[in-house]
SELUM-142000 format. One record per residue: x, y, z of N, C-alpha, C in turn. Coordinates in steps of 0.001 Angstrom, whole numbers, plus 524288, in hexadecimal, padded with zeros to 5 digits. Layout:
REM residues N
    n.x    n.y    n.z   ca.x   ca.y   ca.z    c.x    c.y    c.z
      X      Y      Z      X      Y      Z      X      Y      Z
...
//
This chain:
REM residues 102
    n.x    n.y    n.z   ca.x   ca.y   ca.z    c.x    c.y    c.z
  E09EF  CCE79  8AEC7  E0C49  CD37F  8AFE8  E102A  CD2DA  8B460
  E1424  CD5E7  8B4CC  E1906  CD55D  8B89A  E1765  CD754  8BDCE
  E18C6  CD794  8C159  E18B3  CD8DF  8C593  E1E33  CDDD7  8C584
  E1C78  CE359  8C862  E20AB  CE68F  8C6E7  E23B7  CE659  8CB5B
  E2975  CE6DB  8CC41  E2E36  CE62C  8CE4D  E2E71  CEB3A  8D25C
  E2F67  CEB37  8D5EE  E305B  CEEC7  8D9CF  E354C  CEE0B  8DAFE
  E3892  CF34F  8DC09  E3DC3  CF1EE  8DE52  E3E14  CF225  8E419
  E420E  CF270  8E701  E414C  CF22B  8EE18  E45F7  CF4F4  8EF1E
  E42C0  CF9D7  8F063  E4745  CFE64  8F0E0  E4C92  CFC43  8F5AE
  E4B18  CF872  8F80E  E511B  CF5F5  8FC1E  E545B  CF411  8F91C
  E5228  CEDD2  8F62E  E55F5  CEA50  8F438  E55EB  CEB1F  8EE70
  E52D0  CEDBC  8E975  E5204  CEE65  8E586  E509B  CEA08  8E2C1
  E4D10  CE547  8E707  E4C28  CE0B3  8E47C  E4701  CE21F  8E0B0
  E45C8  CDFE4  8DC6D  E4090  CE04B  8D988  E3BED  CDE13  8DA9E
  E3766  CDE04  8DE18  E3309  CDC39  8E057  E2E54  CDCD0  8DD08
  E2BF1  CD9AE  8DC16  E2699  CDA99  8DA80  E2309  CDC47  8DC1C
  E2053  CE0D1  8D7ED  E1CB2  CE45C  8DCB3  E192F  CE0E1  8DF61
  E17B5  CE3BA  8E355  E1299  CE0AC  8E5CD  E1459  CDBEB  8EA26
  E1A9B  CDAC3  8EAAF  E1D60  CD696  8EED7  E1DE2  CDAB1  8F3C6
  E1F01  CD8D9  8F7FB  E1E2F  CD953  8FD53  E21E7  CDB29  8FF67
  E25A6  CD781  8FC68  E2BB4  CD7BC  90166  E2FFE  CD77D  8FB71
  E32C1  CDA81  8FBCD  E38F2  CDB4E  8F912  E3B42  CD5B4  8FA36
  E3C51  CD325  8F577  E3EE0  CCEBC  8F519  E44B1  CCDF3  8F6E8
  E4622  CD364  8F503  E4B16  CD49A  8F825  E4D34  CD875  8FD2A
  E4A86  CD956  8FFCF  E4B1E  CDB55  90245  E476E  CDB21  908C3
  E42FA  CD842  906CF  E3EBF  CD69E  90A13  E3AE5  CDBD3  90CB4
  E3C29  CE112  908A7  E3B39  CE5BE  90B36  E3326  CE4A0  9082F
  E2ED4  CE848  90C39  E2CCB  CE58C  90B89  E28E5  CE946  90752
  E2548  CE7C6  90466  E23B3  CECE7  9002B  E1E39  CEDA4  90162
  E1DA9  CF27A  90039  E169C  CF43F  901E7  E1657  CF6C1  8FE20
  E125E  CF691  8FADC  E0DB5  CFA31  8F625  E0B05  CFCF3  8F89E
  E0A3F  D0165  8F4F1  E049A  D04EE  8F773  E04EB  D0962  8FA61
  E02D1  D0B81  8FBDA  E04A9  D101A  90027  E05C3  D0DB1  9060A
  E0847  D12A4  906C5  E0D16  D1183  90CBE  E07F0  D12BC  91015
  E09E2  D1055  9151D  E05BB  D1193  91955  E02D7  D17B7  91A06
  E0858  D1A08  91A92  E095E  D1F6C  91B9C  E0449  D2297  91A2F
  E03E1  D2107  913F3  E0027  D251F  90FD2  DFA01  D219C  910C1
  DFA13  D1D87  91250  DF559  D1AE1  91414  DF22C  D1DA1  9197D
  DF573  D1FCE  91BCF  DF34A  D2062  9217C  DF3A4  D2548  9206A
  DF6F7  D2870  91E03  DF596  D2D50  91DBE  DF0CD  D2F29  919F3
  DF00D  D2B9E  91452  DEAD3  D2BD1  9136F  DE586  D2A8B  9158D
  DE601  D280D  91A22  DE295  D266A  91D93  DE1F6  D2C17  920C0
  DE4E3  D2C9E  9222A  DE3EB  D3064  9275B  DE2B5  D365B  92540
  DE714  D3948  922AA  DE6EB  D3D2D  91FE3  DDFB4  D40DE  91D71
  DDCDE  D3A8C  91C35  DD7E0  D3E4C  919E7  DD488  D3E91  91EB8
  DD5B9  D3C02  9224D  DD3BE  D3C8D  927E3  DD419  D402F  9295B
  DD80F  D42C0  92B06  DDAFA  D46E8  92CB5  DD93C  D4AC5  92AAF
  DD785  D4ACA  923CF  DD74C  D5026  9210F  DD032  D50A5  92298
  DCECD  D4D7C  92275  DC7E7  D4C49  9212D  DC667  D4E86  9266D
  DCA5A  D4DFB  92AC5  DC992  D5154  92F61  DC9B4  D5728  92F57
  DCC8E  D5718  92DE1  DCDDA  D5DEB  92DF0  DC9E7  D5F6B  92A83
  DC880  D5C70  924E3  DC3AE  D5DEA  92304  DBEEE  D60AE  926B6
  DBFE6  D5C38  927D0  DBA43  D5BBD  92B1B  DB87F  D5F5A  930BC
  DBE3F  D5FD2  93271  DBCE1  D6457  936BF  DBDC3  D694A  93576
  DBF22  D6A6D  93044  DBE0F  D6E6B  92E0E  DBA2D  D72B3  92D64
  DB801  D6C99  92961  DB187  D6F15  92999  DAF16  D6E6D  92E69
  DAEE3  D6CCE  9308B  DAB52  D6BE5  93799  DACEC  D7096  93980
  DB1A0  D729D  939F2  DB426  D772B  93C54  DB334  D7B97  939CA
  DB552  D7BB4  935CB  DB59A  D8219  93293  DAF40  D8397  92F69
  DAE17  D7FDE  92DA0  DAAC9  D8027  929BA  DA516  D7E35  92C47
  DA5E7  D7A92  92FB7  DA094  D7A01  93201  D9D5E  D76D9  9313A
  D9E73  D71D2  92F36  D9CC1  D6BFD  92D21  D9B0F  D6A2B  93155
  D96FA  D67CB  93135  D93CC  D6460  9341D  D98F7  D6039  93627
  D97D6  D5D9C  93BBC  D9DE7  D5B22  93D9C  D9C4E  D5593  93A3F
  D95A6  D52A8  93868  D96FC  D4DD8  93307  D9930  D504F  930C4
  D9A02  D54C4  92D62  D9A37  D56F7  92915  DA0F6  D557F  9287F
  DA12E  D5787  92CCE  DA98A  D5718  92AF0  DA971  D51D4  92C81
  DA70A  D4ED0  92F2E  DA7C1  D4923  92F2A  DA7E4  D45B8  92C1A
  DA3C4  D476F  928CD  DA2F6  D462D  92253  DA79D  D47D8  91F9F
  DA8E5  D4B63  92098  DACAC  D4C44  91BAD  DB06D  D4B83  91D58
  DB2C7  D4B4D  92303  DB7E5  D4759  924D6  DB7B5  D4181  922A3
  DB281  D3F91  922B6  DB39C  D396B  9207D  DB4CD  D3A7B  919E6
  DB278  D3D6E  91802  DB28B  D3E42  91175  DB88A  D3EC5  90F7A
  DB8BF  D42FA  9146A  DC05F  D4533  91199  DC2B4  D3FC2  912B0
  DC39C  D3DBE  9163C  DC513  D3935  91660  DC6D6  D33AB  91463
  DC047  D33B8  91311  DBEFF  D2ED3  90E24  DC0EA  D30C0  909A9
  DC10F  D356C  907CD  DC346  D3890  902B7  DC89C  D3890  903A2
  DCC8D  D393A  9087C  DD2C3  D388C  9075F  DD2FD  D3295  90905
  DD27A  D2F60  90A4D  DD171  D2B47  909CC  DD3FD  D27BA  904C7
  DCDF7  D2A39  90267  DCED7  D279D  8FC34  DD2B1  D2B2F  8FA7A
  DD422  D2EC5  8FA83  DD719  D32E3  8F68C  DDEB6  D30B8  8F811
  DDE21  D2FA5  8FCEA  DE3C9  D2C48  8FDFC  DE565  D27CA  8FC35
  DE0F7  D2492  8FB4B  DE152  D1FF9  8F86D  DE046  D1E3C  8F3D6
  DDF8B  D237A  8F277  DE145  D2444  8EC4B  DE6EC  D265E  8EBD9
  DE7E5  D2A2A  8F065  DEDAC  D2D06  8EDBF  DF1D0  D279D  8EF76
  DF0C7  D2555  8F22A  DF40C  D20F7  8F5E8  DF3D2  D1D20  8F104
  DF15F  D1A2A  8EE64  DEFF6  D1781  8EA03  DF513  D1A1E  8E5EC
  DF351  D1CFD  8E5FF  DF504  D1E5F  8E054  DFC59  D2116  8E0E7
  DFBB2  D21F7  8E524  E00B4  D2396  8E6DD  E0588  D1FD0  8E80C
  E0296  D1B29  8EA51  E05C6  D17D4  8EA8D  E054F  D1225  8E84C
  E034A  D1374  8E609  E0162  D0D90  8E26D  E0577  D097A  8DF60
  E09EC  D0DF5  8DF69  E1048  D0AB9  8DD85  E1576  D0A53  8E3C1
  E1223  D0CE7  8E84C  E1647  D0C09  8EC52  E16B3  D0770  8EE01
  E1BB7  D0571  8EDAE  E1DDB  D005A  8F19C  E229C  D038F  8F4B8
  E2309  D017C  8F9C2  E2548  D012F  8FF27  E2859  CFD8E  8FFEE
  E2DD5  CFD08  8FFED  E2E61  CF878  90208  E334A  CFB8C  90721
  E3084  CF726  90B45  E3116  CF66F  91099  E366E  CF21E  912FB
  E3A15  CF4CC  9158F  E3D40  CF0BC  916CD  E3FCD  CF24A  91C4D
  E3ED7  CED93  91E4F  E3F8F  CEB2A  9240E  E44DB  CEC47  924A8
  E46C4  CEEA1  928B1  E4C3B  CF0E2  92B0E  E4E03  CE94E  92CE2
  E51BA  CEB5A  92D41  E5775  CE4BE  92F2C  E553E  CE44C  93492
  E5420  CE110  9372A  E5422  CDFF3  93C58  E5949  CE05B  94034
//
């Protein structure tokens, strides 16, 4: 089976998926999701699992395990739920990266 051809939006050389560095251009290529959506799926169910959680402790009146528990739950639940949408979202992104002239 072939290996499929990527183009390189600088030099329009043809690269094989899955190579490192642009043959022509030396710009450099990354798969997968960008940092950006990594750390914001990291942090984001943190953030929400909080407000969960002092919600119920506050308004509603949960035992302070109780929202503790369910701060780790929401958590572990966006967690996985990002790295599914992150998967599937970017499962065809390539990046390619190129170094300014000295």
């Amino acid at each position: 089976m072939d290996t499929p051809l990527i183009t390189c939006p600088h030099c329009r050389s043809e690269i094989p998926h899955g190579a490192n560095v642009c043959r022509g251009c030396r710009a450099e290529i990354k798969y997968g999701t960008p940092k950006f959506f990594i750390w914001l799926g990291l942090l984001l169910p943190v953030v929400v699992g909080y407000f969960i959680a002092r919600f119920l402790h506050l308004t509603v009146g949960a035992d302070e395990t109780v929202a503790y528990v369910v701060w780790g739950i929401v958590t572990l639940a966006g967690w996985y739920g990002c790295i599914r949408i992150c998967k599937r979202l970017f499962k065809n992104y390539v990046s390619f990266i190129r170094q300014m002239n000295r």
